[in-house]
C-alpha positions as CSV (number, residue, x, y, z in Angstrom):
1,X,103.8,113.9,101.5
2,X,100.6,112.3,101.4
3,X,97.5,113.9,103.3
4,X,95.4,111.2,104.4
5,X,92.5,113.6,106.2
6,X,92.0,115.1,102.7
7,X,89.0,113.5,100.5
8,X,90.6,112.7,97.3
9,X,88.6,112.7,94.3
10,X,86.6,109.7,93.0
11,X,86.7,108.1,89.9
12,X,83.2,108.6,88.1
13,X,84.4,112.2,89.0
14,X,88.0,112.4,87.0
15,X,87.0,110.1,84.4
16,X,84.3,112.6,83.2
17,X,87.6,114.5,81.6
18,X,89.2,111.2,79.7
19,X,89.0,111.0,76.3
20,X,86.6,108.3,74.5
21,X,90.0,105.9,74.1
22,X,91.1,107.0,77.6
23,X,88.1,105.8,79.1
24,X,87.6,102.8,77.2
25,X,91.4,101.9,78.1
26,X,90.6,102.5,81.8
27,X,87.4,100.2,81.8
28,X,89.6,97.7,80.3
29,X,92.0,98.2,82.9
30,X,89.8,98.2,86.0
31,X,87.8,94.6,84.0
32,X,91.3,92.9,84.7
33,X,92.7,93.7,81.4
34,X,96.9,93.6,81.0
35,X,98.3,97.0,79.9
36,X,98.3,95.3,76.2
37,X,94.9,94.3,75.8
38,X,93.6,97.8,77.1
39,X,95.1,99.5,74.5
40,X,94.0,97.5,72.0
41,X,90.3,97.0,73.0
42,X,90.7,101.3,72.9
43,X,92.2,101.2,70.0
44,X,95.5,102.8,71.0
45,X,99.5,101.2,71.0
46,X,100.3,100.2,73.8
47,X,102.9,102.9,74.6
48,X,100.2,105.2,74.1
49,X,98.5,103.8,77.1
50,X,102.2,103.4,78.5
51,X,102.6,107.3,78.0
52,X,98.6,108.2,79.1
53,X,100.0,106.6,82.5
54,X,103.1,108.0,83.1
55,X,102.9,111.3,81.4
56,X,99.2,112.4,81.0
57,X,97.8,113.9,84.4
58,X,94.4,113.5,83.3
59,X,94.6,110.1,82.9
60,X,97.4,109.4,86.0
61,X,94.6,110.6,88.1
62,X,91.8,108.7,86.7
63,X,94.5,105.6,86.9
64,X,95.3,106.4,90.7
65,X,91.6,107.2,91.4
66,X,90.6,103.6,90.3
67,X,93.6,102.3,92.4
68,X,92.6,104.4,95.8
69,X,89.1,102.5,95.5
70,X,90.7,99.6,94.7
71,X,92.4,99.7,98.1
72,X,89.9,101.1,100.2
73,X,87.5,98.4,98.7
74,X,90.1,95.9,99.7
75,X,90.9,96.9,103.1
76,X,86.8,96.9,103.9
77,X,86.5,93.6,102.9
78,X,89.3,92.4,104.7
79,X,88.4,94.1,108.1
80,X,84.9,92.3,107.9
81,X,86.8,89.0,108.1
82,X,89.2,90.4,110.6
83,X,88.2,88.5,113.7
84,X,87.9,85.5,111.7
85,X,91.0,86.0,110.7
86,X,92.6,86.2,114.7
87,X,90.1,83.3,115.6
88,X,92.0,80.8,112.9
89,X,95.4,82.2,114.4
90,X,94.5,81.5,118.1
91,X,92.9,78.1,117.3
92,X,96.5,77.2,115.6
93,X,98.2,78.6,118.4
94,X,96.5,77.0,121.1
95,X,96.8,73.4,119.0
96,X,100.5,73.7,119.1
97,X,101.3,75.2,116.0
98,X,104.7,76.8,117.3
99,X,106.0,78.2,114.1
100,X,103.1,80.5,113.8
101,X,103.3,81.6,117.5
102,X,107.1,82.3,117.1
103,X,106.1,84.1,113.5
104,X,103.5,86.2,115.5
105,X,106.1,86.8,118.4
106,X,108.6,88.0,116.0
107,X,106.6,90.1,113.7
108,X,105.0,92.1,117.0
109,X,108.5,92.9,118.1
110,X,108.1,91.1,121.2
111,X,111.1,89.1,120.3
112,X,113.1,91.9,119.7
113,X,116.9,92.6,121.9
114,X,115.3,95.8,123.9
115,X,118.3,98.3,124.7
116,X,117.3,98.8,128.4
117,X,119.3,102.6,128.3
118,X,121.3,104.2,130.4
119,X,120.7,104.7,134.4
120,X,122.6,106.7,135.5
121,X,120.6,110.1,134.9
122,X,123.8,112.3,134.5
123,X,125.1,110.1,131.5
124,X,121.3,110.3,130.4
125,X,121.4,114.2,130.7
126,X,124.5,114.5,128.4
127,X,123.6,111.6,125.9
128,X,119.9,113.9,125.9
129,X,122.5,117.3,125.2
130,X,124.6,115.5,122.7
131,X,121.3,114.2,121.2
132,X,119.9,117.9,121.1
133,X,123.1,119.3,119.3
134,X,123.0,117.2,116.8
135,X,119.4,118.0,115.7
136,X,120.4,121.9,116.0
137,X,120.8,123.0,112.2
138,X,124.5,124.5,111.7
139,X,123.9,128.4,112.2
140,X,124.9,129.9,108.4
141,X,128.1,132.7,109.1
142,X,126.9,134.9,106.4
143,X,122.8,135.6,107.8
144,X,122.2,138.0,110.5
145,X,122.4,137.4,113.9
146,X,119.2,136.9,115.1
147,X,120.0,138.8,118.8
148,X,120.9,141.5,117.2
149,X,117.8,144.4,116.7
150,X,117.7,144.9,113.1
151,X,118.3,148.5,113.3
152,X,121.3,148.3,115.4
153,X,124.1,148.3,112.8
């Protein structure tokens, strides 16, 4: 599970521990190189840089450092053109573009069957006890019983 209140490293800060190649691989990477030409601008098989990946923490979380700015970077960018972005849809709605409104109706869920539930609050109350059993975990025979005091044996 992913913590995203926790500030996770940068990548001037991991690289510092990469090896010459490593590095060199990486700036390739991040320049818009393919996996291929990295390695061989650093001088490495391709595998190598394959295995660095996969295999190599050091290098993983140089690699994942660069792609954590590469996100954040992105998603910046794109909320600066956000209400741009919702203008354009609007102005398409409102000039009869009905594929786009139905796209936009479907994709918020509003067109969604909604089970309306039961009514009846007696059904409700056993549907809300089955519903509690089943998230009960099954009590294991062999543990103690927890209502008994511990030194009551």
């Amino acid at each position: 599970m992913t913590d995203t209140n926790l500030s996770l490293p940068t990548l001037e800060s991991v690289s510092d521990a990469l090896s010459t190649p490593q590095r060199t691989a990486l700036t390739a990477l991040i320049r818009g190189s393919n996996i291929k030409d990295a390695a061989q601008t650093a001088g490495v098989h391709r595998t190598t840089l394959h295995r660095w990946i996969s295999s190599n923490p050091t290098f993983r979380a140089a690699y994942n450092a660069w792609q954590h700015e590469c996100k954040e970077s992105t998603k910046t960018k794109l909320l600066s053109v956000i209400q741009d972005a919702l203008s354009t849809v609007i102005a398409a709605i409102q000039n009869g573009n009905h594929s786009l409104a139905y796209r936009l109706l479907k994709d918020l869920g509003v067109l969604t069957k909604i089970d309306p539930g039961l009514t009846d609050p007696q059904l409700l109350q056993k549907e809300m006890q089955t519903d509690q059993i089943a998230l009960t975990p099954p009590v294991d025979p062999a543990s103690p019983d927890p209502t008994t005091p511990p030194n009551a044996t």
